[in-house]
C-alpha angles and dihedrals in degrees: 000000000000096000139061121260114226110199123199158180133173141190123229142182092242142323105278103090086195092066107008124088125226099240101182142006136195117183121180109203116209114194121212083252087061090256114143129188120175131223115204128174138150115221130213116257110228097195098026078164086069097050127110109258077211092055087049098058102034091054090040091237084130096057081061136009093161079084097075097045098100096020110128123243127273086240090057101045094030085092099053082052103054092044086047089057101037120131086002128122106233115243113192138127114263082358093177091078100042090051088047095050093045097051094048086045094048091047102047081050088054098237105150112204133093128270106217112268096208113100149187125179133205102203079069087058093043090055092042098048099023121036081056087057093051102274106144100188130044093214121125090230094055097050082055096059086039092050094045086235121148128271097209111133088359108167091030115116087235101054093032101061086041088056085052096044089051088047098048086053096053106042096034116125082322098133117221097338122211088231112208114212114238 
């Protein structure tokens, strides 16, 4: 590819972009040459009061909030994002809804700038490579346990866009891998 791959994860206060706040990010950036760096922040909730208790728990904000005390705004850090993930094709699973999410949040928080509109998903290679393969659910969550990966800071941004990452590298015009548990 000619362009670099961002992938990307975020955390969020619920599912409604509309309502819920992007509280952390992690992107990988993977150059056409195979370099990667890696962007991570947390970013500071404004109406923690309208966020999912779900959401809360799933994502680990509620084991603790004391993480996010001294986390910057989206609004501060909104710019950073947009000029880590410029030119780039975003990578994600189920990336739709981070991007969504992403956009509503960057523009409530008046950033101006574009997210790239260019997409892969990985739920579509999942679907192509593993359901063949007896996988029965696209969720992250559920490749892991397929894959015999580790869950281990599962629904963070971090391990979440490393999981990706790992999932983009081994499905990726691969054919019909022969996938190795484990």
């Amino acid at each position: 590819m000619n362009r670099p791959l961002c992938f990307i994860d975020t955390e969020t206060t619920g599912l409604d972009p509309a309502i819920a706040e992007v509280i952390e990010v992690a992107i990988t950036r993977r150059e056409p040459d195979g370099q990667e760096s890696h962007y991570y922040t947390l970013v500071a909730p404004e109406r923690i009061e309208d966020a999912s208790p779900k959401a809360l728990e799933l994502n680990g904000y509620n084991n603790d909030p004391s993480r996010w005390e001294n986390a910057p705004s989206l609004k501060e850090v909104g710019p950073t994002i947009l000029a880590f993930l410029e030119g780039g094709i975003l990578v994600g699973h189920n990336v739709s809804f981070d991007e969504r999410m992403l956009a509503e949040n960057l523009k409530r928080a008046e950033v101006a700038g574009r997210i790239p509109y260019h997409k892969i998903d990985t739920v579509t290679l999942v679907y192509e490579h593993l359901f063949a393969q007896g996988l029965e659910w696209a969720s992250l969550d559920a490749v892991r346990r397929f894959l015999g990966w580790s869950t281990t800071g599962a629904h963070t941004a971090q391990q979440d866009v490393a999981d990706t990452v790992r999932l983009f590298d081994l499905l990726w015009r691969s054919g019909t891998p022969s996938i190795s548990k484990g």
